[in-house]
C-alpha positions in Angstrom: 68.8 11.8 69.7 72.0 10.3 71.0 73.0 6.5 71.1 72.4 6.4 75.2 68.7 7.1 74.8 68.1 4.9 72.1 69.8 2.0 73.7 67.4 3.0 76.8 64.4 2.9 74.8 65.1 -0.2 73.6 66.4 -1.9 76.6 62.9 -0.2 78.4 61.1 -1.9 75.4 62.4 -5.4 76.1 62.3 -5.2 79.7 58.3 -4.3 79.4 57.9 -6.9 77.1 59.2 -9.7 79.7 57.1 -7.4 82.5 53.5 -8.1 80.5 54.6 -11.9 79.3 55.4 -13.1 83.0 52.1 -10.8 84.2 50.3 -12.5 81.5 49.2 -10.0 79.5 49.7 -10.4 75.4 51.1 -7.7 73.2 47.7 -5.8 73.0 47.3 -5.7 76.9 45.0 -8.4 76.9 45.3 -11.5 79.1 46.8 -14.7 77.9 44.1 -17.4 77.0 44.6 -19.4 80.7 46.3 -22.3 80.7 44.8 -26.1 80.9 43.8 -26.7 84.3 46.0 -30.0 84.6 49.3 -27.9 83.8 48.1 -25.3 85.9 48.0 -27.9 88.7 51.4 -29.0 88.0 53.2 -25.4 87.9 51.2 -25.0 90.9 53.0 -27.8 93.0 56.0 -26.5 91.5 56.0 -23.0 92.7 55.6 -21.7 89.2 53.6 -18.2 89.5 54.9 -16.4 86.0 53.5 -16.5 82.6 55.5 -18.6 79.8 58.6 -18.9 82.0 58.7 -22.7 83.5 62.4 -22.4 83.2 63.1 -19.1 82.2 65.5 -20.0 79.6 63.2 -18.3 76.9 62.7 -15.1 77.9 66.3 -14.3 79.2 67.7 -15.8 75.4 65.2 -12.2 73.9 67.4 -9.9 72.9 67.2 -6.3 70.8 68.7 -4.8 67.7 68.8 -1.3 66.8 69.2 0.4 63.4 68.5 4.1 62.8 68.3 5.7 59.6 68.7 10.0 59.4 65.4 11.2 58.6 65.4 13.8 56.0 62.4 16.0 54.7 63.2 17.0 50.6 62.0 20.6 51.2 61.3 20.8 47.6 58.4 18.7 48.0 56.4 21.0 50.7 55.3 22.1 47.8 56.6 26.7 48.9 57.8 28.3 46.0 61.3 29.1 45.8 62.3 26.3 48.9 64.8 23.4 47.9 67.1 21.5 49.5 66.9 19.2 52.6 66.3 19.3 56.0 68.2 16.7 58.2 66.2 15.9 61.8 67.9 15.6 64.7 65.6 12.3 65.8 66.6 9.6 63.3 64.1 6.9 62.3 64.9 4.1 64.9 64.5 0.8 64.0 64.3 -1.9 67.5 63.7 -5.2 66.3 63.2 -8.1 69.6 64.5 -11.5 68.8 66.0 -14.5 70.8 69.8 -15.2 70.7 69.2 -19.1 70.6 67.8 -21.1 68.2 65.7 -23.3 70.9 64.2 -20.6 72.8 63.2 -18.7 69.6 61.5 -22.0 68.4 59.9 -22.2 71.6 58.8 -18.9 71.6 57.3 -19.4 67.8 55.0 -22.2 69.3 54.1 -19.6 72.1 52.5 -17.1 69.9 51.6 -19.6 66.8 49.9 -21.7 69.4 50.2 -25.3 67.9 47.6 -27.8 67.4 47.8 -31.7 68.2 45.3 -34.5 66.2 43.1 -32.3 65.2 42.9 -29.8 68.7 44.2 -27.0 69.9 47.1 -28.0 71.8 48.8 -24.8 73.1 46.9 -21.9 72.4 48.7 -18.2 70.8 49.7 -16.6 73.4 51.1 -13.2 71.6 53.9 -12.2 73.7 56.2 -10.7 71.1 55.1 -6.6 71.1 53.7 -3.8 73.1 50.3 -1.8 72.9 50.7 1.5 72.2 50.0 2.8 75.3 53.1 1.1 76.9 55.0 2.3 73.3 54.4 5.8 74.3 54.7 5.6 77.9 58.5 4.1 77.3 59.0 7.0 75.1 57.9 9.6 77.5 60.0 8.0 80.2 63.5 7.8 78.2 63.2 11.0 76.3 62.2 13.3 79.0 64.6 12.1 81.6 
């Protein structure tokens, strides 16, 4: 697989991610516990309609890193008399790991799927943004790889 397609499965990866959290949907398709109904009010009067993005600032910081690693079968261990060797695929093992390039929006984002609790009470529930289902997983992979 060359480096194009991987950087487009990754950059389809993110780009979903940001699609379910402002749809509000959490990284197992489910929907986001609501929100209060006093801050829903107030992003309301301020023409806020997206999930976790009052100002946006946390999900434009997320950003992806890619390492791949050859992926190579040891055909001695197939267990067929008289085979040895190895066998290098063509598809590495691909590695995409989502993060946030600022230190402020990646705490933010750590309260956003932690959820955080205040005296004694829930004070923003988790809200697990941070992933796909696998559904979406394999519907990305479909896309990239058989354009």
């Amino acid at each position: 697989m060359d480096k194009q397609k991987i950087q487009a499965l990754a950059d389809a990866i993110l780009e979903r991610i940001v699609k379910n959290t402002k749809s509000g949907w959490n990284r197992y398709g489910d929907n986001f516990t609501p929100y209060s109904k006093l801050y829903e009010q107030k992003r309301a009067r301020e023409g806020k309609t997206e999930w976790l993005t009052y100002s946006g600032l946390m999900l434009n910081s997320m950003r992806h890193k890619i390492e791949t690693e050859e992926f190579i079968i040891d055909l001695s261990k197939l267990g067929i008399e008289g085979l040895t060797g190895e066998f290098i695929c063509d598809i590495p093992k691909i590695y995409i790991e989502i993060g946030f390039d600022d230190a402020t929006e990646k705490e933010k984002a750590e309260w956003m799927i932690n959820g955080t609790v205040r005296n004694d009470k829930e004070a923003i529930p988790a809200r697990e943004f941070l992933g796909l289902p696998d559904k979406d997983i394999e519907e990305i992979i479909k896309e990239v790889l058989l354009k």
